[in-house]
SESENU-904032 format. One record per residue (C-alpha): residue number from 1; residue in one letter; x, y, z. Coordinates in Angstrom, 2 decimals. Layout:
! residues N
{rec NUM, A, {X, Y, Z}}
...
//
This chain:
! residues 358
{rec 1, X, {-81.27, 142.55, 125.90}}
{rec 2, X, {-79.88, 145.42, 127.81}}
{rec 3, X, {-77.57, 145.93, 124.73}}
{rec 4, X, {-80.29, 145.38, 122.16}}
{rec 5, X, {-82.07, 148.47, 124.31}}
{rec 6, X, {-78.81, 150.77, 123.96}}
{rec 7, X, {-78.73, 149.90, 120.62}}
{rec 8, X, {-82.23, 150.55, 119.55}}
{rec 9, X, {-81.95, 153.82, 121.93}}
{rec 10, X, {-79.28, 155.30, 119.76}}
{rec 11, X, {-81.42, 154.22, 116.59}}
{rec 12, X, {-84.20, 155.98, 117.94}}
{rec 13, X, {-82.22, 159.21, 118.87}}
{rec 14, X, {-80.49, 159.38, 115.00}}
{rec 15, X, {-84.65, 159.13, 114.08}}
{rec 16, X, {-86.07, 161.74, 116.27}}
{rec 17, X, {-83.96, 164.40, 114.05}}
{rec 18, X, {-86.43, 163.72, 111.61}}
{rec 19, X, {-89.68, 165.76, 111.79}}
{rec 20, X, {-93.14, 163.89, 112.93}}
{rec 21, X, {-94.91, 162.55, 110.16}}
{rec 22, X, {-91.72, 161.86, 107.90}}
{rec 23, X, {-92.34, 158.34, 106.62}}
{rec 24, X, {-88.74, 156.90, 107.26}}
{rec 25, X, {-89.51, 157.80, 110.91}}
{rec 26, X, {-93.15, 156.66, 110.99}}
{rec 27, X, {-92.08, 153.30, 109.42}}
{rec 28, X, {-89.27, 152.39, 111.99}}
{rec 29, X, {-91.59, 153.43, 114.76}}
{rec 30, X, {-94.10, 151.12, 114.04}}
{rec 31, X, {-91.74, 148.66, 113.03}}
{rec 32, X, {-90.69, 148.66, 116.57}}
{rec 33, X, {-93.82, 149.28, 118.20}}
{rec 34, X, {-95.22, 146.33, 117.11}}
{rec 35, X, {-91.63, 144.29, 117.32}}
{rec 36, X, {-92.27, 145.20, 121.23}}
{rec 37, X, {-95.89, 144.51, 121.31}}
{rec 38, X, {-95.13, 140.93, 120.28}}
{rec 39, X, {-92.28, 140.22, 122.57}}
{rec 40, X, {-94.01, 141.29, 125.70}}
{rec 41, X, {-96.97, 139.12, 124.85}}
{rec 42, X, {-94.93, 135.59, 124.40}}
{rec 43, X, {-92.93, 136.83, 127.58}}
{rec 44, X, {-95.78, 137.04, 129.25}}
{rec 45, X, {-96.70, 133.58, 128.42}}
{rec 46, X, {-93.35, 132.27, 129.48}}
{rec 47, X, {-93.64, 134.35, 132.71}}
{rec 48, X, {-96.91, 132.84, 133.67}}
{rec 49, X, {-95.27, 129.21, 133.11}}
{rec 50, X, {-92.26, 130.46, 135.19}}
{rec 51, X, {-93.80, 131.38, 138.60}}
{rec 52, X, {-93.33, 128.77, 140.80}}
{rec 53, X, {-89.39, 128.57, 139.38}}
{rec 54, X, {-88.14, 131.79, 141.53}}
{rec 55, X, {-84.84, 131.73, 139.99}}
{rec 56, X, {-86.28, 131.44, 136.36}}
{rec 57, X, {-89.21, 133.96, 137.03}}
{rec 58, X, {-86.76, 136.83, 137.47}}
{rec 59, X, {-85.26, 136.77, 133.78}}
{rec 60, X, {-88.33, 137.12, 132.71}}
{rec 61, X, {-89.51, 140.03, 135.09}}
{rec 62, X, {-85.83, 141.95, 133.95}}
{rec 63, X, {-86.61, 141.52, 130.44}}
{rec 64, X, {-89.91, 142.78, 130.85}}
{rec 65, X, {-89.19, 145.65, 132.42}}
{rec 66, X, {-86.42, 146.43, 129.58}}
{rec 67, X, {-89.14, 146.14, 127.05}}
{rec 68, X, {-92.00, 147.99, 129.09}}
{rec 69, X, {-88.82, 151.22, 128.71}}
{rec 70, X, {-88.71, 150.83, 125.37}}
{rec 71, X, {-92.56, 151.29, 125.22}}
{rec 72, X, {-92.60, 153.99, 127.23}}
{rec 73, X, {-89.90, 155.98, 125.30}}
{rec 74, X, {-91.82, 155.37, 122.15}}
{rec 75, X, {-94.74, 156.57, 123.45}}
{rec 76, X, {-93.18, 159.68, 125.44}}
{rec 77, X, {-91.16, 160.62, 122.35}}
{rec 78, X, {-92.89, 158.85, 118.76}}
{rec 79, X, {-96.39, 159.36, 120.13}}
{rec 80, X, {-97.77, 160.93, 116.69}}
{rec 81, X, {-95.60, 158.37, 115.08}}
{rec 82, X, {-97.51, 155.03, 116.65}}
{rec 83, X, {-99.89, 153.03, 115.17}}
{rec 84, X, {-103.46, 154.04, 117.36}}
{rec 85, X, {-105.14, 150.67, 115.99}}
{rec 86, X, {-102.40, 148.20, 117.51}}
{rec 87, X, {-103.85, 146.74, 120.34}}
{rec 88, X, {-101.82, 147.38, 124.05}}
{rec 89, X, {-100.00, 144.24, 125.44}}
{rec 90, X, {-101.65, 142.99, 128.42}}
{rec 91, X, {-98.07, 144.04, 130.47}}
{rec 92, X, {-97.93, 147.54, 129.53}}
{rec 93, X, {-101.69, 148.25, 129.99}}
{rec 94, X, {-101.30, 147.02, 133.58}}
{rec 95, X, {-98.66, 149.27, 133.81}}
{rec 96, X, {-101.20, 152.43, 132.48}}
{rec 97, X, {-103.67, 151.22, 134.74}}
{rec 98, X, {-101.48, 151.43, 137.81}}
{rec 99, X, {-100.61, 155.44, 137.00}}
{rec 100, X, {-103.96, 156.17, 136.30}}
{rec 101, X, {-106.20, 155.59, 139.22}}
{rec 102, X, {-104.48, 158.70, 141.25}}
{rec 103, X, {-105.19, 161.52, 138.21}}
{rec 104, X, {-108.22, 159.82, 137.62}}
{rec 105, X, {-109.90, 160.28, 141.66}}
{rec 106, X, {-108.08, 163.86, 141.87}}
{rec 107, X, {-109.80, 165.02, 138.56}}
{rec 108, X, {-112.96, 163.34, 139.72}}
{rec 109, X, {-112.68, 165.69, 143.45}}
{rec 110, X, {-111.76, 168.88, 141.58}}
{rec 111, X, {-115.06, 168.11, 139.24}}
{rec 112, X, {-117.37, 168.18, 142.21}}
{rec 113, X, {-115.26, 171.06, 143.69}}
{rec 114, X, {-116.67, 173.12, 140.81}}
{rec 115, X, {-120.05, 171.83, 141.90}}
{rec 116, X, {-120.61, 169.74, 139.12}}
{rec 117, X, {-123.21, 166.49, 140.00}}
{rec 118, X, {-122.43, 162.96, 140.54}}
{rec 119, X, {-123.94, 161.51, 137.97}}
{rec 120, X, {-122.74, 163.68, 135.02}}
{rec 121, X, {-118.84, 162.81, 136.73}}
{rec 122, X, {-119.37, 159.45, 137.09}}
{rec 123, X, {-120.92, 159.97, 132.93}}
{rec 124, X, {-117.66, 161.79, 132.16}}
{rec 125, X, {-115.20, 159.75, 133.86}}
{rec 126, X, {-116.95, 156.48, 132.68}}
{rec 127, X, {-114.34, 155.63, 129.91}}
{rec 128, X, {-111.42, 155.48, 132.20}}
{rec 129, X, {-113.14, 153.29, 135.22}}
{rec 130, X, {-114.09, 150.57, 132.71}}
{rec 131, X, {-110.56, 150.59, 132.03}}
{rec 132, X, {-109.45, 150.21, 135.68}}
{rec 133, X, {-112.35, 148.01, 136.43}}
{rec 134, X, {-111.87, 145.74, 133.49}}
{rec 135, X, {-108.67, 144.10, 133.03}}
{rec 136, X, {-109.51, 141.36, 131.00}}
{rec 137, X, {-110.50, 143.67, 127.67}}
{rec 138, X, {-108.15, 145.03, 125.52}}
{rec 139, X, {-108.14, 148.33, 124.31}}
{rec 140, X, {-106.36, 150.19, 121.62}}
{rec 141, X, {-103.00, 152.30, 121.50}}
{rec 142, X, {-105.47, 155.15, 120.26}}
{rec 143, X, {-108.11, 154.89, 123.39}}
{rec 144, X, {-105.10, 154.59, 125.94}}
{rec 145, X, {-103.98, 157.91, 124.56}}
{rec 146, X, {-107.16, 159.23, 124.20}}
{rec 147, X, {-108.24, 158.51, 128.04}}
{rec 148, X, {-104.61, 160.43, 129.03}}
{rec 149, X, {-105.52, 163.61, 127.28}}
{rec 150, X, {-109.04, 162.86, 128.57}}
{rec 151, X, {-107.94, 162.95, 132.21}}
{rec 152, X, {-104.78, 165.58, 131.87}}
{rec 153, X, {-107.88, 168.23, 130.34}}
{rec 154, X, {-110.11, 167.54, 132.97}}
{rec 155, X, {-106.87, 168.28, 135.38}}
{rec 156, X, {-106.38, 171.63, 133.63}}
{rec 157, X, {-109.67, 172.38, 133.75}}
{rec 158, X, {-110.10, 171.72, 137.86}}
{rec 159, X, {-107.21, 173.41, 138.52}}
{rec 160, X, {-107.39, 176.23, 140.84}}
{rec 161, X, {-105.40, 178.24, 138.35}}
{rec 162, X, {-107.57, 177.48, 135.46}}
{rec 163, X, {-111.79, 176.85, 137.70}}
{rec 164, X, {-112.69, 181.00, 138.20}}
{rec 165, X, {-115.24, 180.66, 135.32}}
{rec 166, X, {-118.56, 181.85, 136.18}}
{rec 167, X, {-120.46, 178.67, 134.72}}
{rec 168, X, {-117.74, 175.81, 135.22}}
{rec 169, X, {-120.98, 173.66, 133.69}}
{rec 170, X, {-120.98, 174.89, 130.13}}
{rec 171, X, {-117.33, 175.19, 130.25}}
{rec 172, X, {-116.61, 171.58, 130.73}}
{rec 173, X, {-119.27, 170.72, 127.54}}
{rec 174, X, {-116.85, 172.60, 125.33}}
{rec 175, X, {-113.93, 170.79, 126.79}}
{rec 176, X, {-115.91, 167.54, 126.19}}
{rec 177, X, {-117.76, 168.77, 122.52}}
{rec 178, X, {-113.63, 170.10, 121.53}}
{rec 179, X, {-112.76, 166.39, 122.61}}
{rec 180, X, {-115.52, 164.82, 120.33}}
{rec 181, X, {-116.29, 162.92, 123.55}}
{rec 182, X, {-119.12, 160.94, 121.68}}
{rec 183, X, {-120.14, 158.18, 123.97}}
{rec 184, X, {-124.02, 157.69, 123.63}}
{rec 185, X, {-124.98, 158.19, 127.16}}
{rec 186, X, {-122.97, 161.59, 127.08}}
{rec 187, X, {-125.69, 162.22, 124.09}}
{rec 188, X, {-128.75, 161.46, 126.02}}
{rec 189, X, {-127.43, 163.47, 128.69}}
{rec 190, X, {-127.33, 166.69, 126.49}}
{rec 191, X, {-130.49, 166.02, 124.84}}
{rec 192, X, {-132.59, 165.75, 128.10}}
{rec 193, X, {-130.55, 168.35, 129.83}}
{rec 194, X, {-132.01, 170.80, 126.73}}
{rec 195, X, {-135.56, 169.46, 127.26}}
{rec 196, X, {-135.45, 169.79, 130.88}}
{rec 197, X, {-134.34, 173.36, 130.11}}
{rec 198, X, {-137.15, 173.68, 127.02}}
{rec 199, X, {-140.12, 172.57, 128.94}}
{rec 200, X, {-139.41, 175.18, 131.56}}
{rec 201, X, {-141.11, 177.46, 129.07}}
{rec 202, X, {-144.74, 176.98, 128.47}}
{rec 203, X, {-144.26, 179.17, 125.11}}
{rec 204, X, {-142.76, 178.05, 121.85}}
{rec 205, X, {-141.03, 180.96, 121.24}}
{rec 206, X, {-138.94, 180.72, 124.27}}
{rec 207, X, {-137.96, 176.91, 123.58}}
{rec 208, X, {-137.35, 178.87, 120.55}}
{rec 209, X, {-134.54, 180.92, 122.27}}
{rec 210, X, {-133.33, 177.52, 124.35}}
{rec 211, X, {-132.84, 175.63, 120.95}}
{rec 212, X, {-130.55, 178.73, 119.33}}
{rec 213, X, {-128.89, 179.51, 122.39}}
{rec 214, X, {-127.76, 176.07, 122.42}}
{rec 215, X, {-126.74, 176.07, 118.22}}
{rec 216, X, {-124.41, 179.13, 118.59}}
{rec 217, X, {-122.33, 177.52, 121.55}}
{rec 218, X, {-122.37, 174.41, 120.18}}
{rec 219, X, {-121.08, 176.31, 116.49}}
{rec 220, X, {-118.36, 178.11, 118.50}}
{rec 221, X, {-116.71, 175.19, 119.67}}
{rec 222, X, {-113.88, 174.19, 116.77}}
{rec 223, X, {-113.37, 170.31, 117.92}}
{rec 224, X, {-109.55, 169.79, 118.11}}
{rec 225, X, {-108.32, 167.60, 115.11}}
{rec 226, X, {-105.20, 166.58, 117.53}}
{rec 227, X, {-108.26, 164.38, 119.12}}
{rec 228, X, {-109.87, 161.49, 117.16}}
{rec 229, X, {-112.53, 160.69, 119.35}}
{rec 230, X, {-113.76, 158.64, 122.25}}
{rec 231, X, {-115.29, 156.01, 120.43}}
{rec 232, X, {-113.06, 155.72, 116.93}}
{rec 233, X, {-115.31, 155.76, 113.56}}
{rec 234, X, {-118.20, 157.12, 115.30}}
{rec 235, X, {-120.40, 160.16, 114.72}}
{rec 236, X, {-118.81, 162.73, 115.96}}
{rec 237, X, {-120.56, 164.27, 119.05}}
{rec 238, X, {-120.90, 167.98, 117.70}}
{rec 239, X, {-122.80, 167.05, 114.67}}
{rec 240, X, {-125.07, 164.56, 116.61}}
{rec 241, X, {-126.25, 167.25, 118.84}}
{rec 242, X, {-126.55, 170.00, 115.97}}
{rec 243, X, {-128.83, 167.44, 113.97}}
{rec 244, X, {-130.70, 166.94, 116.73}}
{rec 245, X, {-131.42, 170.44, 117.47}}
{rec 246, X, {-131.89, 171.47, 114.14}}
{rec 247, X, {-135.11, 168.36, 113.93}}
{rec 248, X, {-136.52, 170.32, 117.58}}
{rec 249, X, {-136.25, 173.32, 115.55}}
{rec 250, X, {-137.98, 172.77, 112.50}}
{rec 251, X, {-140.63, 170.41, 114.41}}
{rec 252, X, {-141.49, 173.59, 116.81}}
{rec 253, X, {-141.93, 175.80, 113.84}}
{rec 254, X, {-144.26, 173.28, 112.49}}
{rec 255, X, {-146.14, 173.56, 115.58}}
{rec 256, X, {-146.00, 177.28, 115.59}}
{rec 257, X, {-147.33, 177.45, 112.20}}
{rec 258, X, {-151.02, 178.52, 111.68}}
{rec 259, X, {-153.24, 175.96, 111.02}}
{rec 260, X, {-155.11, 175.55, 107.75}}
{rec 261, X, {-158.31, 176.44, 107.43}}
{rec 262, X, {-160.56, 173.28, 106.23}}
{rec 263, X, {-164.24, 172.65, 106.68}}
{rec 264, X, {-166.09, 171.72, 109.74}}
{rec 265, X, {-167.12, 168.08, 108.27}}
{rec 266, X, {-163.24, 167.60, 107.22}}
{rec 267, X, {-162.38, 167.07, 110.94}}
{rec 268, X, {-162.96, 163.89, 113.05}}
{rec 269, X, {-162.57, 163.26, 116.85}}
{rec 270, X, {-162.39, 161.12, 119.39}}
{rec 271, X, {-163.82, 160.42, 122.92}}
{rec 272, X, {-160.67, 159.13, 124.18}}
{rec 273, X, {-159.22, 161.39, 127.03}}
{rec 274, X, {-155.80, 162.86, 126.89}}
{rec 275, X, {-154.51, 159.95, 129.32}}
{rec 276, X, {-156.31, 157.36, 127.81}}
{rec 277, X, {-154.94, 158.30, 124.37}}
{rec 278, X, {-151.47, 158.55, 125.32}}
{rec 279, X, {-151.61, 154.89, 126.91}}
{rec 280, X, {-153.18, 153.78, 123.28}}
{rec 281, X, {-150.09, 155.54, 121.41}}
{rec 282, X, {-147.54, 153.64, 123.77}}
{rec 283, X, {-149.08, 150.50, 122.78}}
{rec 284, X, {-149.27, 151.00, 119.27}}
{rec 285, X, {-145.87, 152.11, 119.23}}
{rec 286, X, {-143.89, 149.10, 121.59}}
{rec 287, X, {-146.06, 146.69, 119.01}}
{rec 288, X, {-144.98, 148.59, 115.95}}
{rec 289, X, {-148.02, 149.12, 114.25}}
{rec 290, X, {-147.16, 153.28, 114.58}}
{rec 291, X, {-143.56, 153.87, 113.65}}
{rec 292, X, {-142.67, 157.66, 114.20}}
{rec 293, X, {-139.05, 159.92, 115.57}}
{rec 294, X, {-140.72, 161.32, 118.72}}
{rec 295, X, {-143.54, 161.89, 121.03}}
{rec 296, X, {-144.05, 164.90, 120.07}}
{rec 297, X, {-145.12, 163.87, 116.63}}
{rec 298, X, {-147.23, 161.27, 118.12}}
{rec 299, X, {-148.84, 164.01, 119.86}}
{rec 300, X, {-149.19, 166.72, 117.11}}
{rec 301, X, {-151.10, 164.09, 114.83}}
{rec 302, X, {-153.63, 163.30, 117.50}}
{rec 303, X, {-154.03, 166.76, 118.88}}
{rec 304, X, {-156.80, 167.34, 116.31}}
{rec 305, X, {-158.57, 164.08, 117.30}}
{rec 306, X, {-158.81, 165.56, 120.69}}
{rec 307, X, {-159.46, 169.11, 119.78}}
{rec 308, X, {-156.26, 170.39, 121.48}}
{rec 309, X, {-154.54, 173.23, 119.50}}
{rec 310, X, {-150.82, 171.89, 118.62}}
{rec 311, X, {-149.11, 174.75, 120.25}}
{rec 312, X, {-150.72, 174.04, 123.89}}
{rec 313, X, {-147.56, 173.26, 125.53}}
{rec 314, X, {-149.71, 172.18, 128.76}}
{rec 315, X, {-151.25, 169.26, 126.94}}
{rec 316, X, {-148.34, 168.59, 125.40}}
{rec 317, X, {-146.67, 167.88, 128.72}}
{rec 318, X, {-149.25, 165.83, 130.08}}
{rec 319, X, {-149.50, 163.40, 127.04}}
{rec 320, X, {-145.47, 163.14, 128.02}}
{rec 321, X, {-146.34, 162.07, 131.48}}
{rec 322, X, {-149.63, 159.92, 131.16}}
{rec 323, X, {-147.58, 158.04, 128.10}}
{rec 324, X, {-144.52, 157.49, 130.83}}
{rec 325, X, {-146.78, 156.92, 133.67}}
{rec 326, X, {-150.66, 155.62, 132.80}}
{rec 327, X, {-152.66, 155.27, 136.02}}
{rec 328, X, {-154.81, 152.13, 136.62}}
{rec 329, X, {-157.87, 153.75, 136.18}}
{rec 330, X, {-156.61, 154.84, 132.41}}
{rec 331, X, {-155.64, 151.01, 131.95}}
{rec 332, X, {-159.05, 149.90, 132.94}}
{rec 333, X, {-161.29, 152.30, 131.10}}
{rec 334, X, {-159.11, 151.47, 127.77}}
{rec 335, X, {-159.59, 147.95, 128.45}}
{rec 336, X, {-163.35, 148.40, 128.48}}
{rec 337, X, {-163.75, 149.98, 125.69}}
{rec 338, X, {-161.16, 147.48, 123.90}}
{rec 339, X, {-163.52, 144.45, 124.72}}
{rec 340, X, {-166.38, 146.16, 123.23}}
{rec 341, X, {-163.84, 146.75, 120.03}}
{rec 342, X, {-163.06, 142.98, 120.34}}
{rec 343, X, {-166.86, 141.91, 120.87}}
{rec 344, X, {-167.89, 143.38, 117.97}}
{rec 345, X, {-165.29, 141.94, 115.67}}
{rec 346, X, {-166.03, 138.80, 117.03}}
{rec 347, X, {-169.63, 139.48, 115.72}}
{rec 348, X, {-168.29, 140.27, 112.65}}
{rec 349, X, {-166.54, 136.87, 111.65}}
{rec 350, X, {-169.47, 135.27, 112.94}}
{rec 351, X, {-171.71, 136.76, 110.23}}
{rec 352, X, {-168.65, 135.69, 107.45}}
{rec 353, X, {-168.72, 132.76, 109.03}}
{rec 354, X, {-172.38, 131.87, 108.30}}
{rec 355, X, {-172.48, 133.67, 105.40}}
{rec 356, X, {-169.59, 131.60, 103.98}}
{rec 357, X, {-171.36, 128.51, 105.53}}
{rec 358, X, {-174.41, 128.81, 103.08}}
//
């Protein structure tokens, strides 16, 4: 095997005179890439078999180690060249695991150097603990090298060299947005990190301002094509978020539009408090029967009901809360008036019922 190695070594040399992407090189890559793959996976079979046989065990372990070289060269050297949707052999990804966990804590203490919170770390960094923390899934070539370039950036970026910016914050979004780090939580994040910073402002022309400050930084980030993303043949993260904005947008502007002028008559209402409504809407939406994008549609259709103009961004906020959080005397008083629905439905199919009876 050791020959085989310096033979397949020299091979290799002869083919790195050959610029990346040429397909003579890309083809005898792979060819060995996934020669490797397979030969550390039966080894590791054998190996397993071998353990209580000390003398037997060690063969194995040497010719493991040979082959874990080869991978490593490849990878070092023919990284552009190797197939990303080949899954890693169980060997060499305990091998990335065990030189990960050191870059990955030291990234993680420059992070909350820089003042950035615990949560949104533990968010970012995610990706790489279910790796360490879960031994028994595979994972791609691709995510293995996406998590290094992951962790190396984040090691830049915390560097002492590299950490003098004046908001490290929106610096580390454009590392991650560049990145197309498009995990869905890393979404939800963003998008209630914006409203948090939206319903600061009572007035719709300063969410205004929050929404388009957020479009132009998110349009100056070019994502970096080296990068394929976090989660492979997913939306990528910087479109997600401009969609999203670009729905806040046009629903505010519907909201800041003037109403039309109708008739008195032409307008109904209800008796139903603000509370009391948004515990009705939550229960019409979990069973279904109302099927809309967001609260704050929900809210704009009934604000007429309740003679609220759609702009007021104060009853706006409570309908958020009350739907989120109905007190028991909201429960109550909708359950009242609920029976009396209910009792006189009942009434109703009484008087079909008799009627049909006849």
């Amino acid at each position: 095997m050791q020959t085989e190695k310096n033979r397949l070594t020299a091979l290799l040399l002869r083919l790195s005179d050959l610029p990346a992407g040429n397909p003579r090189r890309t083809a005898a890559v792979r060819y060995w890439q996934r020669s490797v793959v397979r030969l550390l996976d039966v080894l590791r079979g054998y190996a397993d078999a071998s353990r209580a046989d000390k003398a037997v065990a060690v063969h194995y372990e040497a010719a493991t180690q040979l082959l874990l070289d080869i991978m490593t060269g490849l990878e070092q050297h023919f990284r552009d060249d190797l197939s990303p949707e080949l899954l890693l052999p169980q060997t060499y990804a305990r091998l990335a695991r065990s030189l990960f966990l050191q870059r990955l804590l030291k990234s993680d203490r420059g992070m909350s150097l820089l003042g950035l919170e615990a949560p949104f770390r533990r968010l970012v960094l995610e990706p790489v603990w279910d790796f360490l923390e879960r031994p028994e899934e595979s994972i791609t070539f691709g995510e293995l090298f996406y998590l290094r370039d992951l962790v190396t950036k984040l090691l830049i970026f915390t560097h002492p060299a590299h950490a003098g910016s004046d908001n490290p914050g929106v610096d580390i979004h454009h590392l991650l947005v560049s990145l197309n780090f498009n995990a869905a939580g890393y979404f939800l994040y963003c998008v209630e990190a914006v409203r948090r910073e939206m319903y600061r402002y009572s007035s719709l022309r300063e969410r205004m301002k929050v929404l388009a400050w957020c479009t132009r930084e998110l349009r100056r980030i070019t994502p970096d094509r080296r990068y394929r993303s976090l989660r492979p043949g997913g939306f990528p993260i910087r479109d997600q978020l401009l969609v999203w904005l670009e729905e806040e947008r046009i629903f505010i502007r519907h909201l800041m539009a003037p109403a039309r002028e109708r008739p008195e008559d032409a307008s109904w209402s209800t008796r139903l408090t603000v509370p009391q409504a948004a515990l009705m809407a939550r229960v019409y939406l979990e069973e279904g029967l109302i099927k809309t994008a967001s609260l704050q549609q929900v809210f704009s259709s009934l604000a007429d009901m309740l003679h609220l103009r759609k702009a007021d961004a104060v009853a706006e906020d409570i309908f958020r809360f009350k739907y989120q959080n109905p007190s028991l005397s909201t429960v109550t008083a909708c359950k009242q008036w609920i029976g009396r629905v209910l009792d006189r439905l009942n009434d109703y199919e009484k008087q079909l019922r008799t009627g049909a009876d006849i």
